[in-house]
VOPAGU-2260 file (C-alpha; in pm, 1 decimal, decimal comma):
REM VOPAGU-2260
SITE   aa  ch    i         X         Y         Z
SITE  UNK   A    0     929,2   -8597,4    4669,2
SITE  UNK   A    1     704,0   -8487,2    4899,0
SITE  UNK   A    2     784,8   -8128,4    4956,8
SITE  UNK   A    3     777,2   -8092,7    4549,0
SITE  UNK   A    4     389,1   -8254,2    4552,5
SITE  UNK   A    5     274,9   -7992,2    4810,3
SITE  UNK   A    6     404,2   -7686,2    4580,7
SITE  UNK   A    7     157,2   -7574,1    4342,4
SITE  UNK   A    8     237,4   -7487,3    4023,3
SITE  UNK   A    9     196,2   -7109,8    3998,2
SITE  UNK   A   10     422,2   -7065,2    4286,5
SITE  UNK   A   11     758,5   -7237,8    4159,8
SITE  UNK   A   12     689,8   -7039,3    3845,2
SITE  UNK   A   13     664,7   -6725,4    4002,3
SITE  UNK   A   14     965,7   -6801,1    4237,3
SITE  UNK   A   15    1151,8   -6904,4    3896,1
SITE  UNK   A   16    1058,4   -6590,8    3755,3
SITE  UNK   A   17    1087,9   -6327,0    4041,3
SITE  UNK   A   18    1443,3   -6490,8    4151,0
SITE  UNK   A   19    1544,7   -6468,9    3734,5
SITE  UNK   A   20    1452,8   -6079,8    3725,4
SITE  UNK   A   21    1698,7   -6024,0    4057,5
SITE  UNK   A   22    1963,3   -6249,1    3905,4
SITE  UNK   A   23    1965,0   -6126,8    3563,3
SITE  UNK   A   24    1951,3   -5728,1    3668,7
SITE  UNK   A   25    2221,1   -5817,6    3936,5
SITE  UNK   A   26    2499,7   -6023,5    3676,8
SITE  UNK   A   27    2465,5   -5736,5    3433,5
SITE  UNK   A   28    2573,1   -5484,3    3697,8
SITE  UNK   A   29    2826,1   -5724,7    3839,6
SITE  UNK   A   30    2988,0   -5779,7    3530,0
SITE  UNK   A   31    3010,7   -5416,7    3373,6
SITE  UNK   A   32    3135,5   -5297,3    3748,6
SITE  UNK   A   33    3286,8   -5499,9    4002,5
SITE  UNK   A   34    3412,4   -5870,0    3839,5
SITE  UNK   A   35    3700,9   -5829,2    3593,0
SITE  UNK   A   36    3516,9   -6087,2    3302,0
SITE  UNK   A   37    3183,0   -6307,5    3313,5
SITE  UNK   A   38    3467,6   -6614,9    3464,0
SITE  UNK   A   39    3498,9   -6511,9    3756,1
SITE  UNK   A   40    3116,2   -6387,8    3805,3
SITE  UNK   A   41    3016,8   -6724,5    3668,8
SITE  UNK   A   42    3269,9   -6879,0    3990,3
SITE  UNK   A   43    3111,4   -6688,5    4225,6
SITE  UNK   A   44    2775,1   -6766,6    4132,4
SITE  UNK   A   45    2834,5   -7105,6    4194,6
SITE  UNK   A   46    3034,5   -7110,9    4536,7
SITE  UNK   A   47    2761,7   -6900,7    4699,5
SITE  UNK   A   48    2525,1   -7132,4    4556,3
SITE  UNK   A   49    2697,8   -7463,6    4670,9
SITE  UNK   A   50    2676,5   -7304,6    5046,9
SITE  UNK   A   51    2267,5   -7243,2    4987,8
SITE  UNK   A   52    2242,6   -7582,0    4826,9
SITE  UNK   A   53    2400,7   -7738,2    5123,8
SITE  UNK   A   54    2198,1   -7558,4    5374,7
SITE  UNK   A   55    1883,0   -7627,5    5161,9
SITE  UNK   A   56    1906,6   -8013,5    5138,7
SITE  UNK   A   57    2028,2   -8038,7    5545,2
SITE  UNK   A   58    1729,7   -7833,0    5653,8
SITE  UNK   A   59    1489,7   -7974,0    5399,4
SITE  UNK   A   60    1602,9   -8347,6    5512,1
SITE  UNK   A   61    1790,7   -8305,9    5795,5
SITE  UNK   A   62    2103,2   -8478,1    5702,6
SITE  UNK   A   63    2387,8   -8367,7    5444,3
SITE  UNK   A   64    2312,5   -8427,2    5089,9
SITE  UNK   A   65    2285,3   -8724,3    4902,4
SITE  UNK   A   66    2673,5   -8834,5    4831,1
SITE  UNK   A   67    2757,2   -8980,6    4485,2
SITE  UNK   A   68    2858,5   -9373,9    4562,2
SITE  UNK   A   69    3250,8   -9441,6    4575,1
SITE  UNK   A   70    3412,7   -9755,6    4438,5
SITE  UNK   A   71    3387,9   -9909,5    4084,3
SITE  UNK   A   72    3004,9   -9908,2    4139,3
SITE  UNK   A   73    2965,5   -9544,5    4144,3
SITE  UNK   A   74    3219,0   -9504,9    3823,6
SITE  UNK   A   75    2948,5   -9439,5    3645,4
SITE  UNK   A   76    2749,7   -9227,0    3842,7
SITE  UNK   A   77    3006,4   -8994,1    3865,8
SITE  UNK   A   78    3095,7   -8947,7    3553,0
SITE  UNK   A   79    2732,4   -8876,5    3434,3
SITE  UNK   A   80    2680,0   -8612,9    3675,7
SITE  UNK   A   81    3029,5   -8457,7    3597,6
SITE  UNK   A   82    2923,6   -8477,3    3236,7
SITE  UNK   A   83    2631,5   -8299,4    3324,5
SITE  UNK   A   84    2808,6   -8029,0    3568,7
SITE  UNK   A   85    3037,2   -7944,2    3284,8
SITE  UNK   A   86    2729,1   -7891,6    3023,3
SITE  UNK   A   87    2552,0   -7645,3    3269,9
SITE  UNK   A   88    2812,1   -7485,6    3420,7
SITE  UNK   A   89    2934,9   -7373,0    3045,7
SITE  UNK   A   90    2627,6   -7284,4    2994,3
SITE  UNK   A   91    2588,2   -7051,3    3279,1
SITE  UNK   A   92    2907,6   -6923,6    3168,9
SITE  UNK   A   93    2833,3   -6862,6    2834,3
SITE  UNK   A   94    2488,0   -6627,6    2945,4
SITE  UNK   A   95    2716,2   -6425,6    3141,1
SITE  UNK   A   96    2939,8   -6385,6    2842,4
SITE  UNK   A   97    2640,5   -6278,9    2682,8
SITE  UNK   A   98    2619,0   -6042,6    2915,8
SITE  UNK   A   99    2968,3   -5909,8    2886,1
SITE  UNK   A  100    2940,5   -5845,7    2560,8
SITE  UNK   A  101    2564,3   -5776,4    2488,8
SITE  UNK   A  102    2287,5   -5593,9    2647,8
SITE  UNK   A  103    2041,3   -5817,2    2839,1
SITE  UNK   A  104    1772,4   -5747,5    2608,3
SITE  UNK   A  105    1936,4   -5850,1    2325,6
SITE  UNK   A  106    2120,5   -6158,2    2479,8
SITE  UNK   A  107    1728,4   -6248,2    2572,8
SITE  UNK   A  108    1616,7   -6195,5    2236,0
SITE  UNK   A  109    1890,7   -6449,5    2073,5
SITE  UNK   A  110    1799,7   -6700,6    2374,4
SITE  UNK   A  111    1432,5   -6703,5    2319,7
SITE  UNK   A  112    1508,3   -6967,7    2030,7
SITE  UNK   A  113    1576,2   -7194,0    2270,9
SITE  UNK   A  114    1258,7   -7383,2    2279,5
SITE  UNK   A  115    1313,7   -7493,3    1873,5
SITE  UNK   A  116    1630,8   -7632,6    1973,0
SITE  UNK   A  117    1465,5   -7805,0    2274,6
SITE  UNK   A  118    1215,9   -7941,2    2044,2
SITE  UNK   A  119    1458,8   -8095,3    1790,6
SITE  UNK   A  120    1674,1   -8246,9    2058,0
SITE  UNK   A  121    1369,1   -8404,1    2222,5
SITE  UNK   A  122    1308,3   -8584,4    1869,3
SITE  UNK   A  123    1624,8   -8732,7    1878,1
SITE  UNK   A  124    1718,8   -8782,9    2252,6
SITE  UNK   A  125    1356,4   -8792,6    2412,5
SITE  UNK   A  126    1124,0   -8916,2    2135,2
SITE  UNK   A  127     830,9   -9022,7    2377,9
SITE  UNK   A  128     858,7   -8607,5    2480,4
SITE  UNK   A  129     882,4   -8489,1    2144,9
SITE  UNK   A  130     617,2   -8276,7    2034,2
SITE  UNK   A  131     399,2   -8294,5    1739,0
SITE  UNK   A  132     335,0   -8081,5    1404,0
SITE  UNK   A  133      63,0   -7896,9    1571,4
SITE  UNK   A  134     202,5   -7760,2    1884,8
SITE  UNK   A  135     548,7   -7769,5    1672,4
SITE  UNK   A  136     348,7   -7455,6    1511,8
SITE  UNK   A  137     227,4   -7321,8    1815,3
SITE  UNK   A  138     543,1   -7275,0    1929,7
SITE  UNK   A  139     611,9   -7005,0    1661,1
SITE  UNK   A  140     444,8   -6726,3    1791,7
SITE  UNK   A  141     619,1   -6762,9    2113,3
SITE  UNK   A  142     978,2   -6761,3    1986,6
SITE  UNK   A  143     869,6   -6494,1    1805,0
SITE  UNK   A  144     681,8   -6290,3    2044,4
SITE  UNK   A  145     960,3   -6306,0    2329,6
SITE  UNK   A  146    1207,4   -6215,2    2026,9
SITE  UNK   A  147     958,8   -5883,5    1885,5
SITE  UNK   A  148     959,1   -5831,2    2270,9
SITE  UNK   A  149    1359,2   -5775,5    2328,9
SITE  UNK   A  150    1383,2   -5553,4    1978,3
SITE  UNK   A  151    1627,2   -5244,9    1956,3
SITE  UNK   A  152    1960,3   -5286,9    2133,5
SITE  UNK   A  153    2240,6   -5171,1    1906,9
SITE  UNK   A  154    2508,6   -5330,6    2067,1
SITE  UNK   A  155    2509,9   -5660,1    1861,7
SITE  UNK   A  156    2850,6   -5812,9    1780,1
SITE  UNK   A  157    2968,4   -6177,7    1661,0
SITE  UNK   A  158    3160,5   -6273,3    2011,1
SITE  UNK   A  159    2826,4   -6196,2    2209,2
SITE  UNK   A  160    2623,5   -6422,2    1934,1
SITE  UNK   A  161    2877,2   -6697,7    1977,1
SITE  UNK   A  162    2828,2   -6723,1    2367,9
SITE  UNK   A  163    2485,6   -6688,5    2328,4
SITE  UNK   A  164    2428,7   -6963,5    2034,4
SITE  UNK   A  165    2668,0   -7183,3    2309,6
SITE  UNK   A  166    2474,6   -7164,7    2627,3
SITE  UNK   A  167    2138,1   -7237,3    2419,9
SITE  UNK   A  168    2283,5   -7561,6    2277,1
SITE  UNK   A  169    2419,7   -7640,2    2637,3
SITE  UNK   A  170    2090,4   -7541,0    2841,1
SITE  UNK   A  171    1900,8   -7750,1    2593,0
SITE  UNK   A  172    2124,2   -8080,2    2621,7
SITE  UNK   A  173    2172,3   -7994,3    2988,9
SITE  UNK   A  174    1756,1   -8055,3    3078,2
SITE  UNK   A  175    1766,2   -8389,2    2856,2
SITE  UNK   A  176    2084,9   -8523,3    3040,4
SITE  UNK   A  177    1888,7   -8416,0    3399,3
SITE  UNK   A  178    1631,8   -8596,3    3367,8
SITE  UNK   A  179    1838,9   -8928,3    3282,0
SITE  UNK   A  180    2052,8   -8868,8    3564,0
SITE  UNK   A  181    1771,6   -8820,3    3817,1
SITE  UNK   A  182    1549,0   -9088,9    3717,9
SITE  UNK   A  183    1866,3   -9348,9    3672,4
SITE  UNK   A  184    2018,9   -9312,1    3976,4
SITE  UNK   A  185    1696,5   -9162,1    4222,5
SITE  UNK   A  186    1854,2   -8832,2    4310,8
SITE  UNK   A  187    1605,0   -8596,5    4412,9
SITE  UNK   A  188    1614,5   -8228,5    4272,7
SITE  UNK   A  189    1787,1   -8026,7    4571,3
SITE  UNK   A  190    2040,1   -8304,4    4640,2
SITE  UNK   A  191    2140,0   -8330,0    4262,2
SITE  UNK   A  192    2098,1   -7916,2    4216,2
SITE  UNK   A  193    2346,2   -7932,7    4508,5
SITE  UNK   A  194    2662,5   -8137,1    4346,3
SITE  UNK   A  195    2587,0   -7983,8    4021,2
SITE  UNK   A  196    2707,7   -7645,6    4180,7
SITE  UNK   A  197    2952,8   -7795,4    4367,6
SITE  UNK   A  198    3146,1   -7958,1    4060,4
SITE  UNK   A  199    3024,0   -7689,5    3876,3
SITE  UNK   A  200    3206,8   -7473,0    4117,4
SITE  UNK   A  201    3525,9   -7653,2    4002,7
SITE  UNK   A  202    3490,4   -7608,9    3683,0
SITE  UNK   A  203    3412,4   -7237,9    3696,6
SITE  UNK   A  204    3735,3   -7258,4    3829,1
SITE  UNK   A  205    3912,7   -7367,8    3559,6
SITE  UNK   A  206    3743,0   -7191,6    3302,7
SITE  UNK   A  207    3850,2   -6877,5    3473,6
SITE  UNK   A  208    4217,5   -6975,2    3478,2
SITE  UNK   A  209    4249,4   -7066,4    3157,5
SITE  UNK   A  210    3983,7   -6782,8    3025,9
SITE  UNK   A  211    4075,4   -6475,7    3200,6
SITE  UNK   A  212    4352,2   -6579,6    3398,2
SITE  UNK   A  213    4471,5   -6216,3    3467,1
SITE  UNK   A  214    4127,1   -6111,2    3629,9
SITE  UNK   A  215    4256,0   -6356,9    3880,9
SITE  UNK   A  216    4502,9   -6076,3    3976,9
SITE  UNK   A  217    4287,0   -5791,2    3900,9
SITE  UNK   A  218    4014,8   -5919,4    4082,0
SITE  UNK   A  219    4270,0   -5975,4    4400,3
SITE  UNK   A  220    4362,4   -5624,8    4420,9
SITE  UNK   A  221    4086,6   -5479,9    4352,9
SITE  UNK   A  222    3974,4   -5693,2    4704,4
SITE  UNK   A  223    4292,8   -5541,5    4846,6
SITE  UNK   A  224    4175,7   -5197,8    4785,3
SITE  UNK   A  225    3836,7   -5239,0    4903,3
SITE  UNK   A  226    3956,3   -5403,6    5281,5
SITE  UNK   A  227    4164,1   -5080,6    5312,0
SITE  UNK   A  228    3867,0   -4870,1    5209,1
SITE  UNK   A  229    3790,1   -4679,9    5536,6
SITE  UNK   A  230    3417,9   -4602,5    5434,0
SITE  UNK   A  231    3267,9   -4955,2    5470,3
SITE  UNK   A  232    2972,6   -4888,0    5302,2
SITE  UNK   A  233    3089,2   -4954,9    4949,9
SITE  UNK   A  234    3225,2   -5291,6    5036,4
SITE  UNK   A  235    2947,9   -5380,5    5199,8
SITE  UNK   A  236    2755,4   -5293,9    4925,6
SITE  UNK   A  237    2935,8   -5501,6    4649,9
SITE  UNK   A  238    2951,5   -5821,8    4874,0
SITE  UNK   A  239    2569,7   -5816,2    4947,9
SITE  UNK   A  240    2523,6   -5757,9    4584,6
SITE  UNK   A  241    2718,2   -6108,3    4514,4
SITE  UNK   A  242    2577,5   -6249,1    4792,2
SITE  UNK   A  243    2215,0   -6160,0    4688,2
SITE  UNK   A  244    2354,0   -6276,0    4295,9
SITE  UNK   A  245    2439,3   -6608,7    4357,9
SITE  UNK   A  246    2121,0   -6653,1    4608,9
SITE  UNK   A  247    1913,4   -6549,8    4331,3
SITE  UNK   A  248    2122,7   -6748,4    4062,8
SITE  UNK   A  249    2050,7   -7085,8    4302,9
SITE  UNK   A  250    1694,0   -7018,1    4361,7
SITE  UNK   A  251    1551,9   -6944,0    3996,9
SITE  UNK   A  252    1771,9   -7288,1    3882,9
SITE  UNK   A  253    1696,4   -7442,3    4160,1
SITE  UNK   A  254    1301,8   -7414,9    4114,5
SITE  UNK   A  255    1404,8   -7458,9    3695,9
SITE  UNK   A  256    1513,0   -7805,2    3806,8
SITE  UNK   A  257    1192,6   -7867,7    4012,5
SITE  UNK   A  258     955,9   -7754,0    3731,6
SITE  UNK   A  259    1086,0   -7948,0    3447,1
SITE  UNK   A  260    1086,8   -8235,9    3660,1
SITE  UNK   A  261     674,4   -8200,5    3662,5
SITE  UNK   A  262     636,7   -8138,7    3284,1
SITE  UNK   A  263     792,4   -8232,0    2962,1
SITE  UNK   A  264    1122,0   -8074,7    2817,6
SITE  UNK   A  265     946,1   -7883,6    2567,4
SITE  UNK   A  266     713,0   -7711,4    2785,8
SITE  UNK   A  267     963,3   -7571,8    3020,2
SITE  UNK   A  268    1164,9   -7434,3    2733,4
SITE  UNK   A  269     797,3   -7253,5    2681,9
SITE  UNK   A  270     817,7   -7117,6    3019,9
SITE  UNK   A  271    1179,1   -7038,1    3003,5
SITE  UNK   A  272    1062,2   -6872,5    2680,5
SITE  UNK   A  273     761,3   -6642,2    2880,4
SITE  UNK   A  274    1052,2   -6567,9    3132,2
SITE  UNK   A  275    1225,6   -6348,5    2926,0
SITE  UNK   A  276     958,2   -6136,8    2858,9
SITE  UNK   A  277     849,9   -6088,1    3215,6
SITE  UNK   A  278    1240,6   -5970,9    3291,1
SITE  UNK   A  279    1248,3   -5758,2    3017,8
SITE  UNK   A  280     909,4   -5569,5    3134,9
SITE  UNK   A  281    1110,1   -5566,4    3475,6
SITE  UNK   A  282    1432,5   -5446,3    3347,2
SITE  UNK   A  283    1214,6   -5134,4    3133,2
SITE  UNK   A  284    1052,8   -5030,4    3468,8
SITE  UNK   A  285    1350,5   -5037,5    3685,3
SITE  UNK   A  286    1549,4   -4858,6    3442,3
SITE  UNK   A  287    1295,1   -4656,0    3280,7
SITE  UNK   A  288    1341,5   -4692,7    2915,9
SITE  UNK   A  289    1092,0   -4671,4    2680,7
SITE  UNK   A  290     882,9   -4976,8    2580,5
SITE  UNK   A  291     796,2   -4922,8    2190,2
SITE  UNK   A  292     481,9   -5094,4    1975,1
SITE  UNK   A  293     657,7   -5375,6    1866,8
SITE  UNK   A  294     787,7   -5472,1    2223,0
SITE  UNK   A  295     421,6   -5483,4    2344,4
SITE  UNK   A  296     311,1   -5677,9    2017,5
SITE  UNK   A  297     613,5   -5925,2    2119,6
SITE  UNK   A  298     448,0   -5947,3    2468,5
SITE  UNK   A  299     128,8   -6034,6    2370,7
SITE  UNK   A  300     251,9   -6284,9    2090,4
SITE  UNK   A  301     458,5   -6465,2    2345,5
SITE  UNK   A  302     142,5   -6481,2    2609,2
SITE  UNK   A  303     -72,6   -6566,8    2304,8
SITE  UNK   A  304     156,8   -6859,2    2194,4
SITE  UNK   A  305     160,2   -7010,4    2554,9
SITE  UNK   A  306    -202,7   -7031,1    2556,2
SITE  UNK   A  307    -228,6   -7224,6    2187,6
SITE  UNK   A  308      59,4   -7471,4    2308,5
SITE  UNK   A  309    -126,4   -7520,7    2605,4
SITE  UNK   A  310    -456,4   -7639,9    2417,8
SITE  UNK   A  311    -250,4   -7792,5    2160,8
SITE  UNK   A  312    -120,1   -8045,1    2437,1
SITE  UNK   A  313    -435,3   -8091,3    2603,3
């Protein structure tokens, strides 16, 4: 793709990395204060970002996104990027679970193992990807860096380890079943980012119902309250916030997408991995806590650990 080509590098990271520090402070605030449950932040995540995706691929191409063929012939199509809507978008939910129940750190903390789960799928599902014993070591001191980095939240519990242990097995299987789905049938990365929300968007949908179908109700009146508000400056507020949430939530996926499709599986789940570090510095400057020894030691082990996979590779 030819807009991809003319990108560098550095700056889709740092656009996947800036947009994931907005996202992440903004769904933590948006799910202790305004959405009833992490279902129906999860749905609005994806509707807004269905409406950018849209508006992306028609201004990027000029034309409305790439449609999935009709007809027998398309059978399969469909059902492979369905399959792979329903992976992600479970996924997503079960990070904002996380959320719900956790505090970011820690949710980041359990997440940073992702890359060892990465790996072993790759040996079974991508073996021309799959790394070797060497950087297979080098990847140590990253999981455990960005872990050391995320240390001290007190607010562990078994239903936030659940969602958490879900949505890594289901980001992990989501990136293998991308790139099969975008080199099999030639979708390029905004059009297929775009009907992943929009499917995804569905089945949001019916998660919520069948999760938290009360916050349906809840979440109705709370909108009924807020219309009849006289001061318009709180409403205002909370629908920029959600606005801004899912703009953030399409662009640092979005870019995700564009990256892995330039390197292998296992080193994006290495820069997914030096993510979480860079949003928990974020999150300890915007709200001021206190950043101990071993959080810097985790810092510098995760940095350190990137730099010995890198020469690994090469």
């Amino acid at each position: 793709m030819e807009t991809k080509s003319q990108v560098p590098l550095g700056a889709l990271f740092f656009a996947w990395y800036a947009s994931s520090v907005v996202c992440t402070a903004l769904s933590k605030v948006l799910v202790q204060n305004v959405f009833p449950s992490a279902y129906w932040l999860s749905f609005s995540q994806f509707v807004v970002a269905t409406f950018i995706g849209n508006l992306v691929v028609r201004r990027m191409h000029g034309k409305p996104p790439q449609g999935l063929q009709a007809g027998e012939a398309g059978r399969r199509m469909r059902r492979d990027v369905w399959a792979l809507s329903v992976v992600f978008s479970f996924g997503m939910l079960a990070l904002n679970k996380g959320y719900e129940y956790m505090h970011v750190s820690l949710v980041e903390t359990l997440r940073a193992t992702e890359p060892v789960v990465s790996a072993t799928l790759a040996w079974f599902l991508l073996p021309a990807e799959a790394p070797s014993a060497v950087q297979l070591l080098t990847l140590m001191p990253v999981v455990l860096g960005a872990c050391c980095s995320s240390l001290g939240s007190s607010d562990f519990n078994g239903l936030g380890l659940f969602w958490v242990v879900i949505s890594n097995f289901c980001f992990c299987l989501r990136t293998i079943q991308y790139k099969k789905v975008r080199k099999e049938y030639g979708f390029d990365d905004w059009s297929l980012f775009y009907h992943i929300c929009r499917m995804g968007s569905v089945c949001q949908l019916i998660y919520a119902l069948v999760g938290d179908s009360a916050g349906l109700h809840e979440g109705l009146g709370a909108l009924y309250v807020a219309v009849g508000d006289t001061s318009p400056l709180s409403w205002a507020r909370v629908l920029a916030m959600v606005l801004l949430n899912g703009a953030m939530y399409y662009t640092y996926l979005q870019f995700s997408w564009v990256i892995l499709m330039r390197v292998s599986v296992v080193t994006h789940a290495v820069g997914n991995s030096m993510r979480r570090p860079v949003v928990l510095i974020c999150n300890v400057l915007y709200f001021r806590n206190e950043i101990s020894l071993v959080n810097a030691t985790g810092i510098l082990l995760a940095f350190t650990g990137v730099v010995m996979y890198s020469r690994a590779k090469a």
